[in-house]
C-alpha positions in Angstrom: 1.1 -24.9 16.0 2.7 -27.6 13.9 1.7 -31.0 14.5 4.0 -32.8 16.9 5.1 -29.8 18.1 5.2 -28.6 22.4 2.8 -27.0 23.0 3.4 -23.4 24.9 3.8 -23.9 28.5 0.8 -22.0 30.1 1.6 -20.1 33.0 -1.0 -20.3 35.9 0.6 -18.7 38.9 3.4 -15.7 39.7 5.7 -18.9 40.7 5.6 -20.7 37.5 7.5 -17.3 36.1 10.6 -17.3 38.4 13.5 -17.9 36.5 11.9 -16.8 33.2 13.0 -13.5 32.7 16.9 -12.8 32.3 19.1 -10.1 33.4 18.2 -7.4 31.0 14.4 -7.7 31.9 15.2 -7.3 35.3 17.0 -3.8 34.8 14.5 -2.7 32.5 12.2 -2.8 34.9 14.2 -1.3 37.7 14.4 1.7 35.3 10.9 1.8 34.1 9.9 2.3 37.8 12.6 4.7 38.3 11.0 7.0 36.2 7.6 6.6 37.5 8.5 7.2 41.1 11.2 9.9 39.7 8.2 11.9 37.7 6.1 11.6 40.9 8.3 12.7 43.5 10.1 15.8 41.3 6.2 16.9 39.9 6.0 20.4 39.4 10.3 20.5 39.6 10.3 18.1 36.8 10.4 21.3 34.1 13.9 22.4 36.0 15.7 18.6 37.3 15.6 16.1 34.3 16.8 12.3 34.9 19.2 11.8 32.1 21.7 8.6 33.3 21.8 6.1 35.3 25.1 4.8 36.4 25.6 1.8 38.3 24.2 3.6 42.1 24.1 7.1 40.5 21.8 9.2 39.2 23.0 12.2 36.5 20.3 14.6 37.1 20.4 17.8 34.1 19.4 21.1 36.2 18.3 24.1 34.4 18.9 27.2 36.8 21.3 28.0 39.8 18.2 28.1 41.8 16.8 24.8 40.9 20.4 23.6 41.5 20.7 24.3 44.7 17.0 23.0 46.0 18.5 20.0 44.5 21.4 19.6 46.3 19.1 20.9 49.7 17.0 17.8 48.9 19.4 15.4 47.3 19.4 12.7 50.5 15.9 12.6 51.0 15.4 11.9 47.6 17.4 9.2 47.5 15.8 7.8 50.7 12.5 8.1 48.6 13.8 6.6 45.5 15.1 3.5 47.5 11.6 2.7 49.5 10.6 1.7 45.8 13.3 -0.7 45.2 14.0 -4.7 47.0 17.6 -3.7 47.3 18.6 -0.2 48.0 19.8 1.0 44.6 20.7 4.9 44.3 23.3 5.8 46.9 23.8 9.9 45.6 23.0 12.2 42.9 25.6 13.7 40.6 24.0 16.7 39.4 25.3 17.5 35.1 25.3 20.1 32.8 22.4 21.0 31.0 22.7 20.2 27.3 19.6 22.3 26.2 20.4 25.1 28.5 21.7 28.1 26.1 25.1 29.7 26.7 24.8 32.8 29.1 
């Protein structure tokens, strides 16, 4: 620290943060913990449904086989419902289910 400069404010309590982190913090978080609760509700279906987007309420989910496609779409509201218990707000409101990019052409 130079001389004469302020030093650091010191943060002592959760309270003294409010305010401190800005918008993009926020939705990096919401996303961080999207995938963690995403990876533990999918677990062994993870190899088949991949989380690829998130747009504004929606996830893009990439689905590998017919099969695994139509679990999905058998399970898409409770998932959602699960996803949300996670969140302040609820967030996700469906599931759009996308084209697998690193699916080969049949």
């Amino acid at each position: 620290m130079r001389f004469g400069a302020k030093p650091r404010e010191i943060w002592k309590k959760t309270s003294d943060l409010n305010g401190k982190y800005n918008k993009l913090n926020v939705k990096l978080n919401r996303l961080m913990m999207l995938d963690y609760v995403w990876t533990k509700l999918v677990a062994d279906k993870e190899k088949f449904w991949k989380l690829v987007a998130v747009k504004q309420n929606t996830l893009c989910v990439s689905v590998r086989l017919s099969v695994a496609r139509n679990e999905l779409i058998g399970r898409r509201e409770g998932l959602i419902k699960e996803l949300n218990k996670h969140f302040d707000k609820p967030w996700i409101e469906k599931i759009e289910i996308v084209k697998d990019l690193g699916a080969s052409n049949e």
